[in-house]
MARKOL-799432 format. One record per residue: x, y, z of N, C-alpha, C, O in turn. Coordinates in steps of 0.05 Angstrom, whole numbers, plus 5000, padded with zeros to 4 digits. Layout:
<recs>
XYZXYZXYZXYZ/...
</recs>
This chain:
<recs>
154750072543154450182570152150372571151250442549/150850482592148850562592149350852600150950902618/148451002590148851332588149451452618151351592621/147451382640149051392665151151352672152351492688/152251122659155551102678156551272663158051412676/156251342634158251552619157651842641159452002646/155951862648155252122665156552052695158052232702/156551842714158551952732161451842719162651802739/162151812710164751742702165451982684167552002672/163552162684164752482670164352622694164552862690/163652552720163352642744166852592757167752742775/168252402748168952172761172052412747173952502760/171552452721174152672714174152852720176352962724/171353032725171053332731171353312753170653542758/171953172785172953192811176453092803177953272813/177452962794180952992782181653232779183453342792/179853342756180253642738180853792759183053882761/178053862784177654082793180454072805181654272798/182153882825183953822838186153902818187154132819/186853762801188453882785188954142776191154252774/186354252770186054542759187354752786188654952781/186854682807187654782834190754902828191555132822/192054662832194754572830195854692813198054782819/194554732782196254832765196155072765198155202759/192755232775192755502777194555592787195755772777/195455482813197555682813200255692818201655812835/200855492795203455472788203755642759206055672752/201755742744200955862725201056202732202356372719/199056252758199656522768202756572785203156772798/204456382783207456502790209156452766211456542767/208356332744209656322714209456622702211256762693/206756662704205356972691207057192701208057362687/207457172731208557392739211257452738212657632728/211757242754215057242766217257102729219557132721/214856952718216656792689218656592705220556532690/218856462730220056292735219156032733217456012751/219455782720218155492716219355472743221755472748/217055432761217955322794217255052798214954972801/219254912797219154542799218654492832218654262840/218354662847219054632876215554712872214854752895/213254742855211654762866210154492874208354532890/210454242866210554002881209653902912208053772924/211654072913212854072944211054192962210554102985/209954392953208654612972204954382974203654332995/204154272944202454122945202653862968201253772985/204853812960205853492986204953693015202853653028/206953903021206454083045203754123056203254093080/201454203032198654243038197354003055195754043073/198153763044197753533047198653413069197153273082/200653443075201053393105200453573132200353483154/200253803125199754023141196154013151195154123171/194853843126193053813127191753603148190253643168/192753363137193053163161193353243193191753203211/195853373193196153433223193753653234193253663258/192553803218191653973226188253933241186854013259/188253783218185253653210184353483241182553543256/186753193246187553043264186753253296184953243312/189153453295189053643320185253713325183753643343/184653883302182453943310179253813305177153893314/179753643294177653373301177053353316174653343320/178953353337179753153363179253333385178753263408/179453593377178953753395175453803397173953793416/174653873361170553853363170553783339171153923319/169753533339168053443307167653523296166953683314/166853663270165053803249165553873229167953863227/164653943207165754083182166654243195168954173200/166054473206167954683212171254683219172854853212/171454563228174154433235175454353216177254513211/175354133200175854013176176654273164179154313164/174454523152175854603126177354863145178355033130/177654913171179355183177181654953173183755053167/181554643176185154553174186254583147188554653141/184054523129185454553106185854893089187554943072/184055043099184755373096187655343105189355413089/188555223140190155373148192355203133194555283137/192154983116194354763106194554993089196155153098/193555053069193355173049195455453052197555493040/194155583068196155863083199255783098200955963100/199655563105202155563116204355483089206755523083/201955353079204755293051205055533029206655513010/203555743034203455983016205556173044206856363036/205656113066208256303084210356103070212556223070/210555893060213555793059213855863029215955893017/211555873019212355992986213956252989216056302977/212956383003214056693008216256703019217956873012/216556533035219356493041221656353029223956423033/221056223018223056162992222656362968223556282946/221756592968221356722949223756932956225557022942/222656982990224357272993227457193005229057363011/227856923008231056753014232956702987235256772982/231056562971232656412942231356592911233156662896/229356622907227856612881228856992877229357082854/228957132900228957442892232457422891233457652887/233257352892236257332890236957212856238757352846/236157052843236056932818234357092804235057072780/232457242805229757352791231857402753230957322731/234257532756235657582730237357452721239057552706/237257062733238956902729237956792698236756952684/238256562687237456492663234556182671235055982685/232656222661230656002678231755722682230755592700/233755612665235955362670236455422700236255232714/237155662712238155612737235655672761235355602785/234255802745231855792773231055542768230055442788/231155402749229654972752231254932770230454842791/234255012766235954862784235554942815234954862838/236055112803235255192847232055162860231255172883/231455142846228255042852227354702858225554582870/230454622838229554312838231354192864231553952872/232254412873234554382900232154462924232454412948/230954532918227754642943227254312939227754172960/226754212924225053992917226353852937225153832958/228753752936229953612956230253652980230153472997/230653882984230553953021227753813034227553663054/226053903017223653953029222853593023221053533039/223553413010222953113009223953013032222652843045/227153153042227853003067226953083085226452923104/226153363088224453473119221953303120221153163138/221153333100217553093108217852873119216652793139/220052713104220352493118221552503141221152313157/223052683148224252783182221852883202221452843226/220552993185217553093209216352933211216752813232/214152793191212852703194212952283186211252103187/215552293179216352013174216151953150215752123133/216651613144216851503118215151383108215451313085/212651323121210151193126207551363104207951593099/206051293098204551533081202151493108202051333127/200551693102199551813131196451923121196352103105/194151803130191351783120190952073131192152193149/189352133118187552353134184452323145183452113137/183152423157181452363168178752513137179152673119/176652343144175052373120173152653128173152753151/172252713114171553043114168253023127166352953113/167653103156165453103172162353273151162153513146/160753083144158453163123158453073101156353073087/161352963088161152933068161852633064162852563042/161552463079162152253073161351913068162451683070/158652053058156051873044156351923012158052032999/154451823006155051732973151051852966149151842982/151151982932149652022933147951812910149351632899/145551822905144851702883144251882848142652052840/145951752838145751992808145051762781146851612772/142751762774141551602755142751332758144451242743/141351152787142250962787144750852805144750632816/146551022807150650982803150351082835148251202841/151851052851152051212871154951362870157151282860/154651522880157551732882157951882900156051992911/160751912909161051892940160752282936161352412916/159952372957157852682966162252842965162753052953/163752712975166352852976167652842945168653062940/167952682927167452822896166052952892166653152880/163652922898161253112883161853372892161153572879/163253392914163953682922166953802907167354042906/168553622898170353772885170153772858171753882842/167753632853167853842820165854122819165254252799/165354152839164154432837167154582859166654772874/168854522857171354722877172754742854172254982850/173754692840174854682815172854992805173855212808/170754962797169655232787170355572807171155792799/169755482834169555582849172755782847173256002838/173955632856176455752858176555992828177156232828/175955832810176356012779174856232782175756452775/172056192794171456482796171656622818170356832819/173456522841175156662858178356822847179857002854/178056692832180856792819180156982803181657172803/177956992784176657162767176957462786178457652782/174957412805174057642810176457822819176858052814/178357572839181557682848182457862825182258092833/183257852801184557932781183358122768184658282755/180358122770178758352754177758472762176658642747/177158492802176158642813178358862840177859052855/179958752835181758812860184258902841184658812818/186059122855188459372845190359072847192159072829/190458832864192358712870192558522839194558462825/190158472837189258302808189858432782190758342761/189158662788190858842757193258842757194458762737/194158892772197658902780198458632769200258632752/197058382777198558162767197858142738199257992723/195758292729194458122701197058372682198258312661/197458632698199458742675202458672684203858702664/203258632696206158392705205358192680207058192662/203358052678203857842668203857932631205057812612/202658122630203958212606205158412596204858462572/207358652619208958732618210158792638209558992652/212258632643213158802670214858962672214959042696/217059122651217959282649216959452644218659632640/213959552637212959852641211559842666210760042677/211159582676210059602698211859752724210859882742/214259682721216759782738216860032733217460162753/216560162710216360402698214760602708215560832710/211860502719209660672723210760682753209760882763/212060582766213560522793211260312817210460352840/211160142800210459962821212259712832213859562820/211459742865213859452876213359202870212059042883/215159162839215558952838215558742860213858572866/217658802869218558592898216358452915216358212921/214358672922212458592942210258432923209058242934/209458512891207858402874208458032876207157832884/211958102860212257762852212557602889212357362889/212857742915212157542935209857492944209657292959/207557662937205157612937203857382921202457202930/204957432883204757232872204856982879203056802876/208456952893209256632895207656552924206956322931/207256772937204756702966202256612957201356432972/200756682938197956652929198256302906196856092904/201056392892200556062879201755822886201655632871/203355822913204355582931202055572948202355392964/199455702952197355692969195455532960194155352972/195355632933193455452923194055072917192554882920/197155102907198154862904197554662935196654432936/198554882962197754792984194854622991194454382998/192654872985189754772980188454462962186854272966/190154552945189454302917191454052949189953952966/192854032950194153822968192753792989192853562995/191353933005189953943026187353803018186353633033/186553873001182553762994183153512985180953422977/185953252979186553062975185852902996184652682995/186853033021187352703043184852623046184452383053/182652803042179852563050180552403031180552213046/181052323013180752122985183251952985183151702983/186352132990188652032991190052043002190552283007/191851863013193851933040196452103028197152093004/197552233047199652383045202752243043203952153063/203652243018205852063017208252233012207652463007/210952163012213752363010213652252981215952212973/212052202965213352332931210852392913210852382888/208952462929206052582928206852862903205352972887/209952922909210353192902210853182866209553302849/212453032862213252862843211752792819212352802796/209052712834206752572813206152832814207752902797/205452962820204053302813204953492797203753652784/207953422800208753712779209253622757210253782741/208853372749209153332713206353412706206153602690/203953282717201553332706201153672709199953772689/201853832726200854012727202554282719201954512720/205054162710206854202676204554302658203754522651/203954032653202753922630200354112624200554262605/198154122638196054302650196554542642195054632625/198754732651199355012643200655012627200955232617/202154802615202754872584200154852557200454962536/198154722562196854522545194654832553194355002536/194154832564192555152567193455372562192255562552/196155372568197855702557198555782575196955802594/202455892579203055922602202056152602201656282582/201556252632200256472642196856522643195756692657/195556322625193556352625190656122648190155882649/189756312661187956112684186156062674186555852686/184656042665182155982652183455772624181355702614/185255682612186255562592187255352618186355122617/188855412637190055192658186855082672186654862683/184855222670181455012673180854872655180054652662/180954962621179354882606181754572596180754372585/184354602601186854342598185354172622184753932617/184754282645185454052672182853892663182853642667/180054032650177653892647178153642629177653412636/179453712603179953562578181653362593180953132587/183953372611186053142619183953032643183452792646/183453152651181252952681178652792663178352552668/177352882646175652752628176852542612175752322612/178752582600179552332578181852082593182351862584/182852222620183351932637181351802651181551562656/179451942657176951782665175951542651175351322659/175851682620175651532601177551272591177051042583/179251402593182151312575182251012588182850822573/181750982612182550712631181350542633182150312638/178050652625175950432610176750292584176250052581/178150482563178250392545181550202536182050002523/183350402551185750232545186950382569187350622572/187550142590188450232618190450262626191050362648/192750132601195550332598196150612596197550772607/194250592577194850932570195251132594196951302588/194351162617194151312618196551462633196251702638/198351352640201451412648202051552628203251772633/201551482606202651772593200651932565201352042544/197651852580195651962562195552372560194552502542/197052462583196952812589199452792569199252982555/201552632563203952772552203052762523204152882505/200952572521200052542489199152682484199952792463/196652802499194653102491197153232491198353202470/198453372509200653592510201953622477201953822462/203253282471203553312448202653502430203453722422/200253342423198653332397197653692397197553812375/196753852425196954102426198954212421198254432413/201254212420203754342426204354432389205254632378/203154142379203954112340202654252331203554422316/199354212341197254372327197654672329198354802309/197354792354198255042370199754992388199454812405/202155192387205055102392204555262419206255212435/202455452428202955602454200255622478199555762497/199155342463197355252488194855372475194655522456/192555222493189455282481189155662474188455812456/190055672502188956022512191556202515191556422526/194256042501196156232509196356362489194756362471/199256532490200756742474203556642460205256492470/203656752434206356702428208056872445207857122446/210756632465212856712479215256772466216056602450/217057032470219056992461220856742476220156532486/223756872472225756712477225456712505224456912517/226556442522226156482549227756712564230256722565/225856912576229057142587231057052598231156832608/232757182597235357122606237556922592239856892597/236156822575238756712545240656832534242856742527/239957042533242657232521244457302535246757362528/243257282566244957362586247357082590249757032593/244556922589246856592590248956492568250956352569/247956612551249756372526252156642515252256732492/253456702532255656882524258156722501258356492495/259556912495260556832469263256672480265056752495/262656412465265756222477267256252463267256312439/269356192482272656172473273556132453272055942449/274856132434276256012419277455722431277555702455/278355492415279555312420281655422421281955562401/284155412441286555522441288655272443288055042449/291655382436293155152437293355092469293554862477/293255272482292855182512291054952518291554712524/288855092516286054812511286754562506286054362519/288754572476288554372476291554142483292153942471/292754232502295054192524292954122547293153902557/291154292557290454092577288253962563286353992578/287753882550286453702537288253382538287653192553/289853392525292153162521292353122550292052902560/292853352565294453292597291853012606292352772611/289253162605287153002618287052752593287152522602/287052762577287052372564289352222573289051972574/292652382584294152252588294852132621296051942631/292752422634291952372665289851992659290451772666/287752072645285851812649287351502637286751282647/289251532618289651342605291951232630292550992629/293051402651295451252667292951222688294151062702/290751242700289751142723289450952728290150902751/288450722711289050472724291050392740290550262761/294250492729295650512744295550482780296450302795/293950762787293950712811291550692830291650722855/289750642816286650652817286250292827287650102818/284250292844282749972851279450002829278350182816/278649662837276849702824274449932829272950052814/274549932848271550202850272050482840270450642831/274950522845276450802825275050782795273450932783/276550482787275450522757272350422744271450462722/271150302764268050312760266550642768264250712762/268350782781267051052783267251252763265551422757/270351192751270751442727270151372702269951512682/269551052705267550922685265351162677265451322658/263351142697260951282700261051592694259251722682/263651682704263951982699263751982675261752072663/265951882661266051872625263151842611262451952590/261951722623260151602605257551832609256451912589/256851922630255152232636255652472632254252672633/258952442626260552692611259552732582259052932569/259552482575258752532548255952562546255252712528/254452452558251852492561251152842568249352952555/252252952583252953192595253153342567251753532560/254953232555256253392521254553422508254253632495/252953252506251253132488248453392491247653532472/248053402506245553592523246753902515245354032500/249354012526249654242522251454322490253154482486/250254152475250754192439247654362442247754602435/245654272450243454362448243554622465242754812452/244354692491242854992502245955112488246355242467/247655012508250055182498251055342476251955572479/250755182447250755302419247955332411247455532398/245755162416243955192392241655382409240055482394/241155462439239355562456236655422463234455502471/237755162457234754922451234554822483236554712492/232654852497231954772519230654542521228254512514/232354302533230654002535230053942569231353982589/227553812564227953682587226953442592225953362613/227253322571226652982568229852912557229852682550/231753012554234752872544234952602547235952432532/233252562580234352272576233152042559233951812555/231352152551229451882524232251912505232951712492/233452082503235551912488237551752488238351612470/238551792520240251602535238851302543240151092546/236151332545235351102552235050972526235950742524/233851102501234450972476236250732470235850492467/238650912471241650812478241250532489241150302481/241250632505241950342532239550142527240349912532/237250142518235250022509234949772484234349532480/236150082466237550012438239549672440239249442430/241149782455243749642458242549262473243349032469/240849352485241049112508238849072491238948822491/237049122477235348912466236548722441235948482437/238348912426240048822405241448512423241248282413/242548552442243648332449241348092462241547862454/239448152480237947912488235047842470233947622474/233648062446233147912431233947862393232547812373/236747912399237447892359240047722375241547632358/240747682397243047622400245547732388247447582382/245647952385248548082372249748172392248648272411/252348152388254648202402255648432414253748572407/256448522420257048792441257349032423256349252426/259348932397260349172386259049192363260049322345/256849072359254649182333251849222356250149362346/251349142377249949342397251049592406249349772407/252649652410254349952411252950062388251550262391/253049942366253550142345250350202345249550442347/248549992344246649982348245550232369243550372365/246650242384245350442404245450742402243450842412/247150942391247451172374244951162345243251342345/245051052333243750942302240750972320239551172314/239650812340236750792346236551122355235451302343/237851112378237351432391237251652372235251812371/240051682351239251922335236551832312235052002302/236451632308233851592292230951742305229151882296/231551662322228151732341228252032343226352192342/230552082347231152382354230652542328230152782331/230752472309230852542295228752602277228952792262/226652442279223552412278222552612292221152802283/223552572323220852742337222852992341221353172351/225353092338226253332326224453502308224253732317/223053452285222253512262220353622271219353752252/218553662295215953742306217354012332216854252336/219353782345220653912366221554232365220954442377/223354162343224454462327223454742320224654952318/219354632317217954872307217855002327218155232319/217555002357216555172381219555252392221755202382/218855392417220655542432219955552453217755492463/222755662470222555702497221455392508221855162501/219855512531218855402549216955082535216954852542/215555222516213555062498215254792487214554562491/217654852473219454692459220654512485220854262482/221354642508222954452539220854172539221353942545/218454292531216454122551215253942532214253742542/215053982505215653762482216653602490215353412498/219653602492221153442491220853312526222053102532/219553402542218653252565216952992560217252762566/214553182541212052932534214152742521214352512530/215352812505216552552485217952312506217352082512/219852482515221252282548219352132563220251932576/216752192564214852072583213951812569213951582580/212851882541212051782523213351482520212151272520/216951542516219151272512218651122541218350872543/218451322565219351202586216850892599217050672610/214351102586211450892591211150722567208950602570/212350652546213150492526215450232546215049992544/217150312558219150152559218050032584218249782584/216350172614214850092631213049942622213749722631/210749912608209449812602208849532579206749412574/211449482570211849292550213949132559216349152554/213048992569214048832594214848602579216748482590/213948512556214548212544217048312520217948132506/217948542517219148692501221948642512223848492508/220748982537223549142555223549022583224849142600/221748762591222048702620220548962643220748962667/219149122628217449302644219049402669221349472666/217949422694219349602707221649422716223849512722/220949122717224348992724226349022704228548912708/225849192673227849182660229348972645227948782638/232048972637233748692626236048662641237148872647/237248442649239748432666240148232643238948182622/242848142657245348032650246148112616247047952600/245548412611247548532591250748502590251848702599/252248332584254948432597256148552553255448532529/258748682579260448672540261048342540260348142551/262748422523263648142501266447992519267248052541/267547772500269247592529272247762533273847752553/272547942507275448082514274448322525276348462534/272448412527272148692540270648642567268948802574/271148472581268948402607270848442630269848482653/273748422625274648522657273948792662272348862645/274448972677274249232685276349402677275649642676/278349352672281349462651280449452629281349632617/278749292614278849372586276249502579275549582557/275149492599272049542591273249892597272550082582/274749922619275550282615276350342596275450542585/278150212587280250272570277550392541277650592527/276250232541274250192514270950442516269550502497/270650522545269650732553272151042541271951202523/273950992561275351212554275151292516274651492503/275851042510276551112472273851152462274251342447/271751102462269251162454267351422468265951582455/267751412492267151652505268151922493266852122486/271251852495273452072485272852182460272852422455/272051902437271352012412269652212414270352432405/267052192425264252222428264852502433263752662418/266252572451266052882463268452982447268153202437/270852852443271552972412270053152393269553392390/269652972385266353032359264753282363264053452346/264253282397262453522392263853752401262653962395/265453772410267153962413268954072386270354282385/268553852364269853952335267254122325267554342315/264554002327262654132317262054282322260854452308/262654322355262754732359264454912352263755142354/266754842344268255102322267855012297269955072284/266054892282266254842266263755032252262355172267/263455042227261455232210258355162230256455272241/259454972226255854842232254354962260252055042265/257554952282257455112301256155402308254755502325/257755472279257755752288254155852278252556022287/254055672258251255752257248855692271246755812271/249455482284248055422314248555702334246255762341/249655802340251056052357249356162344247056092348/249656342326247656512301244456472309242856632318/244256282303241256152307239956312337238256492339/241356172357241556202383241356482391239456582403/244056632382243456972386240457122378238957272390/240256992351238157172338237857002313239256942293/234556932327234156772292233156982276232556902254/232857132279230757302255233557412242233357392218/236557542249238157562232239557272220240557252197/239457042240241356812223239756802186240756822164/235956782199234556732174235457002153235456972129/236057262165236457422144239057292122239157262098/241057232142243757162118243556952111245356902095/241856742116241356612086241856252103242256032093/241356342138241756072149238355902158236655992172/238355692147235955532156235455432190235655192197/234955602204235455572233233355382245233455382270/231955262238229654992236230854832231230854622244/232854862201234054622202236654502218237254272223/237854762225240054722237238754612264239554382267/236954682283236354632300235554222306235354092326/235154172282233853952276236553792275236453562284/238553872267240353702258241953662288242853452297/242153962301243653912322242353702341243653542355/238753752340238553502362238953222346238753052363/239253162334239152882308241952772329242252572343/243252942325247052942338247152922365248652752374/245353092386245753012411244152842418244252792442/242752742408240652462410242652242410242752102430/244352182389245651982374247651992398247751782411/249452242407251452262420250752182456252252112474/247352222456247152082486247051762486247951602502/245651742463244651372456247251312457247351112472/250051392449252451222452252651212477253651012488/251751442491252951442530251651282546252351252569/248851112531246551002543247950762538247750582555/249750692512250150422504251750302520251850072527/253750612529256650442545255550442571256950322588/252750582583252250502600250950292610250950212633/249350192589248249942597250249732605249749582623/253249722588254449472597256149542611257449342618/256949722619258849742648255949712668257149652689/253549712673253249562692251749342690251449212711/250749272670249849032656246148982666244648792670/246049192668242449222660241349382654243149542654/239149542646237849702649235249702661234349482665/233349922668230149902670230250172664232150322659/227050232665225950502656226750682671226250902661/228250712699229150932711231251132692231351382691/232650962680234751112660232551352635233251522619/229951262643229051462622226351622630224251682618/227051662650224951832680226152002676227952002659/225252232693224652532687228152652715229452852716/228352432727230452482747233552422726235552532733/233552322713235752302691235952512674238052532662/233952702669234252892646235253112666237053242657/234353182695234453342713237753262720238953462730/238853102718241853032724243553192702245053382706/242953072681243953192655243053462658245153552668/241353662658241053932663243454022684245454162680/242653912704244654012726247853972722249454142729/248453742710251353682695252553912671254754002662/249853942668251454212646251954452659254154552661/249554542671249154772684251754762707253454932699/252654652729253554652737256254682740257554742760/257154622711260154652692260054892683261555082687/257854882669258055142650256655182630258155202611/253655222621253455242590254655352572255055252550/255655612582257455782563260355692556261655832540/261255522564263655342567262855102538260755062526/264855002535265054712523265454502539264154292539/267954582559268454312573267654252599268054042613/265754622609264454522636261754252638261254122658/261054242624258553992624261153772637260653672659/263353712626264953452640265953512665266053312679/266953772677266553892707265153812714265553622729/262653912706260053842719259153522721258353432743/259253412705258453082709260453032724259453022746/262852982726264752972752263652962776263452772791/262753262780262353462816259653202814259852972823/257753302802254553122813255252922820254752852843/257152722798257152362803258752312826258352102838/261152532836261952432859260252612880260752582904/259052732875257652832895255452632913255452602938/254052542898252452272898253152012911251751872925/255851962904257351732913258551732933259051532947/259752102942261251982967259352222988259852233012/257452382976255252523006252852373002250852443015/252852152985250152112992250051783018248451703035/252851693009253051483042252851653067251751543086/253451833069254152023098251751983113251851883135/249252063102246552063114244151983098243851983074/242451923117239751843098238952043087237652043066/239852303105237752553090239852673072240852893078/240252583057242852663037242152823012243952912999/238952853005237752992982237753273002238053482990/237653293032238353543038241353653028241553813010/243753543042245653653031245853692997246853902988/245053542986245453542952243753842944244554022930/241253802958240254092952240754262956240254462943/241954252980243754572982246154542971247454752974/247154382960249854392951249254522912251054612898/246754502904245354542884244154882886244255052868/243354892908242255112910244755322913244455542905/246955252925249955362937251255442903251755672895/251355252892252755272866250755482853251855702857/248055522838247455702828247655962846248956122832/247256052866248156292880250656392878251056632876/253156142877255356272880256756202854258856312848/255656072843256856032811255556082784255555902767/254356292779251856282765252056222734250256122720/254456312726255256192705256055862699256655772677/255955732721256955502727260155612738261355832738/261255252750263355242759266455492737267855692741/265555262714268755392690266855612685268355752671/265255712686264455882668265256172685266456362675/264456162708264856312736267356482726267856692715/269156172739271656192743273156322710274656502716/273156282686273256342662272956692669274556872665/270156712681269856982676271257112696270957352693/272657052717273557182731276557232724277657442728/277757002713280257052699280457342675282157522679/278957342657278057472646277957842652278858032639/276457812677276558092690279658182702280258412706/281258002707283257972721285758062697288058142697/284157992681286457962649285758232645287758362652/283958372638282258572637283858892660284659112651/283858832677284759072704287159022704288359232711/289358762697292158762688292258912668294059072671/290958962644292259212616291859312633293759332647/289959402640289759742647291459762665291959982675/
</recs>
């Protein structure tokens, strides 16, 4: 190829970058300050983006010109930095001392409101924008022509950075954030308002996300899951640079906008999940990003993972009560009863499976489901290409999952916090564009159908019956392994590794082993789920399945054992019987998401546990 095209096609990443770099800046400057991972910043980008459109449209129409054009997208930009602020000073200042599991959660409940309002305002249709007045000729660059509206966003990409520069190093408002972001308890100390700082923050980096969404519609239309594709990459971006750091979230967005430019010339798969590969391979090398800092533990862990129960003989009375409640339902249950508590069982354990990891060990995932999809993957290839039979694919499906898990455990284990969540994201992304893309394998995005079980387990009575006993084992198991030694030194770990390592516990390894176990323990939940409904595709191992399982725990209880199966309960019928009611049903779910962390912050059992407790407590006295 001739040295020119390598030059605009490094033109061709550094207008991606600059856009990107936008987006992540300032999801980076509300990480630094506030320490909340805001998944709802997405949304505010989609927001930019349509606010843009309409705005742009209005005043076109009123006088032609650049001028027009960029006051719509200033003003796109500014209205989605008023709704940042307003979800700051409604939902986010109310959580600020919750545990960051529950600000994802209530944040990932913004996500949804705000998917069904777009499509309520502005419809279901994706929606062009008008192309940007001056800029919409092409120039000539050794040869190549290139359109004058890229050429302008790789110099906005700089721009902004040294708009941000000077924000932070020239202005009282910019110091304030740069010492927030690396102390904010003396910062509270010297007596400054917090309060007004971190709503400024989440105003200034939902603005920018706004902006980065806004300088799109000349190039790309405004779609309702615009939000979606943005916040993994721009995850990725401020981890791969260092959380908190802007100039590391420039020098990531250049390297990821440059090497997909590249990447698609050279192998045009890749690049679905070419950012989770860099993220990788950074994360192993340097565990805390190009330009970041070593993080402690995520705040508010200690606050979350309070010390559980003992197994009591009570416990385990309603324990028996509930195997002896499920084992008589058939009884009086039709078939959709027992195709439903099918599903419960089987995400309960999946549910279990997930909070072995935060609950005892303090391990933050958020790729879980590459192990469930393992599972289910595992299982259904064993049957359509080895041809084996249901119950050496079962077995098959635990055996693949903890295997893999257990591999990329061994890398997983060395980091923390936030750094370690988002590992295990790239890895999830990694399986999921493996199983998408190998289409002569896994059936690509149509997947494999006609999985069924075997000829004595194919009615719907036995196939429960055979859920219940395998499920049952499954969460058995890990509920033995949490009072068990192994447990307790997972707990140990969790409290405080620098004392577990004093008394003589390997807390790397323990950590390694526990995910080996909840890997294996989801791949069984993936197995029984493939054949209660007798297919799979790659959705089972998307980033919306790991976000289920989060919320299934969280929702029960991390500090609990048996809230994760509460919790998979409330979601799966939540889903099944509010989500027929209306189309806009990700609204109700989100507030019913957003409702539960406000009013349950411990989760459902965990709440409730602790309130018994106080109650037990003001009875002595």
């Amino acid at each position: 190829m001739e040295p020119s095209f390598f030059v605009v096609q490094t033109l061709n990443g550094l207008a991606s970058a600059s856009a990107l770099f936008i987006a992540a800046c300032g999801l980076t400057i509300i990480f630094g300050v506030t320490r909340i991972v805001n998944f709802a910043h997405g949304s505010f980008y989609m927001l930019g983006a349509y606010f843009a459109v309409l705005l742009a449209d209005r005043l076109l129409g009123i006088h032609y010109g650049p001028l027009m054009f960029w006051v719509a997208v200033l003003l796109a930009a500014l209205g989605a930095g008023v709704l940042g602020a307003v979800m700051e000073l409604t939902l986010l200042r109310r959580i600020y001392k919750a545990p960051e599991l529950f600000q994802l959660l209530a944040t990932f409940g913004v996500v949804l409101i705000v998917q069904d309002a777009v499509v309520w305002l502005f419809g279901p249709q994706d929606l062009l924008g008008p192309r940007a007045p001056g800029l919409t000729g092409a120039v000539d660059i050794l040869g190549h022509r290139f359109p004058v509206y890229e050429l302008m966003l790789v110099f906005a990409g700089p721009v902004v950075l040294a708009a941000i520069w000077l924000l932070f190093n020239r202005t009282r408002f910019g110091i304030l954030v740069r010492a927030a972001t690396h102390d904010r308890e003396m910062l509270a100390a010297l007596g400054v308002n917090q309060a007004v700082l971190f709503t400024a923050a989440v105003f200034l980096g939902c603005a920018l996300a706004g902006l980065a969404g806004a300088l799109e519609i000349a190039r790309k239309p405004a779609t309702p899951h615009m939000d979606v594709n943005i916040i993994a990459e721009a995850f990725v971006v401020t981890v791969i640079g260092g959380m908190g750091s802007v100039p590391g979230a420039f020098l990531a967005a250049v390297l990821i906008g440059v090497l997909q430019a590249f990447g698609i010339l050279v192998f045009p798969k890749i690049t679905l999940v070419l950012v989770f590969l860099v993220m990788a391979v950074v994360l192993v090398v340097r565990p805390w990003g190009l330009l970041g800092r070593p993080e402690p533990q995520l705040r508010g862990e200690p606050a979350m993972m309070l010390p559980l129960a003992p197994w009591s003989r009570t416990a385990s009375l309603w324990a028996l009560a509930g195997v002896a409640a499920l084992v008589a339902f058939p009884l009086i249950a039709d078939a959709f009863a027992l195709k439903l508590v099918i599903e419960v069982m089987v995400f309960a354990l999946f549910a279990m499976s997930l909070n072995l990891l935060l609950g005892l060990g303090g391990v933050i995932s958020f790729g879980h489901a590459a192990w469930f999809g393992l599972g289910a993957y595992g299982a259904a290839l064993a049957v359509r290409h080895l041809g084996a039979p249901m119950e050496l694919a079962l077995l098959l499906a635990p055996l693949t999952a903890g295997a893999v898990a257990a591999l990329a455990g061994a890398f997983i284990v060395r980091l923390s916090g936030v750094y370690l969540a988002m590992l295990t994201l790239a890895v999830a992304q990694v399986v999921y564009a493996v199983a998408f893309q190998w289409v002569e394998v896994t059936g690509g995005d149509n997947g494999l159908i006609g999985i069924w079980p075997s000829d004595w387990a194919s009615g719907r009575l036995a196939y429960y019956y055979l859920t219940l006993m395998l499920a049952g084992a499954g969460i058995a198991l890990l509920i033995r392994v949490s009072f068990s030694p192994f447990g307790y030194a997972l707990r140990a770990a969790r409290d405080s590794a620098l004392r577990a390592e004093t008394v003589g516990i390997n807390v790397r390894r323990q950590r390694w082993a526990a995910f080996t176990l909840a890997g294996a323990a989801a791949g069984l939940a993936g197995g029984l789920y493939v054949f209660s409904k007798g297919n799979i595709d790659p959705g089972a191992l998307a980033i919306p399945t790991s976000v289920d399982a989060l919320a299934m725990a969280l929702l029960g209880g991390v500090q609990t054992i048996t809230g994760p199966i509460l919790g998979a309960a409330a979601l799966h019928l939540m889903k099944d019987f509010v989500m027929p009611l209306t189309d806009y049903w990700r609204v109700l779910l989100g507030l019913v998401i957003i409702g539960f962390v406000l009013v349950f912050p411990g989760g459902v059992v965990g709440t409730l546990r602790g309130l018994a407790a106080r109650r037990g407590g003001e009875a002595s006295r």
